[in-house]
N, C-alpha and C positions, 0 to 999 in steps of 0.2 A: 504494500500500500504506500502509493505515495503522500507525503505529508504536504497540505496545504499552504504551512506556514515554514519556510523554508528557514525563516531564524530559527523556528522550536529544533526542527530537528538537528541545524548544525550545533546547538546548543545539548540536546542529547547523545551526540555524536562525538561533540570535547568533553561531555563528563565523563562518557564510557573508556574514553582514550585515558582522562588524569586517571581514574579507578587504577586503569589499567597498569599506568606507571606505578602511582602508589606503592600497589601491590608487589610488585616487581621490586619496587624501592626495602620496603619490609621484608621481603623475604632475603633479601639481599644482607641485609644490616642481619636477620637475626643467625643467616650463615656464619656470616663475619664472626657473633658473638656465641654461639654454641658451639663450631666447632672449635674456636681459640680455648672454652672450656673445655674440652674435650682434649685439646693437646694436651692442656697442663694437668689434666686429671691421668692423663696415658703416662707425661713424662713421670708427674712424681709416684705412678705406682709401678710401672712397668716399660720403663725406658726401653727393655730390650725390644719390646713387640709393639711397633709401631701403630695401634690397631684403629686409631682415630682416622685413619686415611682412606679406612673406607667410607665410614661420615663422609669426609672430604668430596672423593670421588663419587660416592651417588649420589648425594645433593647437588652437588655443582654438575652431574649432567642435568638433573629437574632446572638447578638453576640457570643454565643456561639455556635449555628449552623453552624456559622464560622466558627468557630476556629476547630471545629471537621470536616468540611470539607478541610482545611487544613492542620492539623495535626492530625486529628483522624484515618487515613486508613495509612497500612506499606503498600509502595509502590512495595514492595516482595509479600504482600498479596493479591493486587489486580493484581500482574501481573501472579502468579498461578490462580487465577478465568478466568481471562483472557483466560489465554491459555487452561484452562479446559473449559469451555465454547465455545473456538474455537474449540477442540478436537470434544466436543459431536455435534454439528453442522458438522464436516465434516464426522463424522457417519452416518447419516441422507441421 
């Protein structure tokens, strides 16, 4: 459905984008700050066995899945697929 009012929707369109940063922003920060806990709870009980790095390593794939769902796609780019994609569908 197209929206009428052309400021509402670019106006629903930049909250849905901050949300999106936001979130992105938090999850970021609370990587940063649990696994820095997590080193120093590995270093002072078990220096030998490195084992916070899998923390490390699986969150930072989620986080960077993130962050490329965030920032990874030009919002020009997805809205020519868009519309080409609408085109060939009303071909059909």
């Amino acid at each position: 459905m197209i929206d009428a009012n052309p400021e509402a929707e670019l106006r629903r369109r930049a909250e849905r984008r901050v949300r999106a940063k936001i979130g992105f922003r938090n999850n970021a920060v609370m990587y940063l700050f649990v696994n820095f806990g997590l080193a120093v709870l590995n270093l002072m009980t078990t220096p030998h066995y490195l084992w916070f790095l899998w923390s490390v390593f699986g969150w930072g794939i989620g986080l960077v899945a993130h962050g490329l769902s965030v920032y990874g796609t030009n919002e020009a780019d997805r809205e020519r697929a868009v519309q080409a994609e609408m085109e060939r569908m009303r071909r059909r």
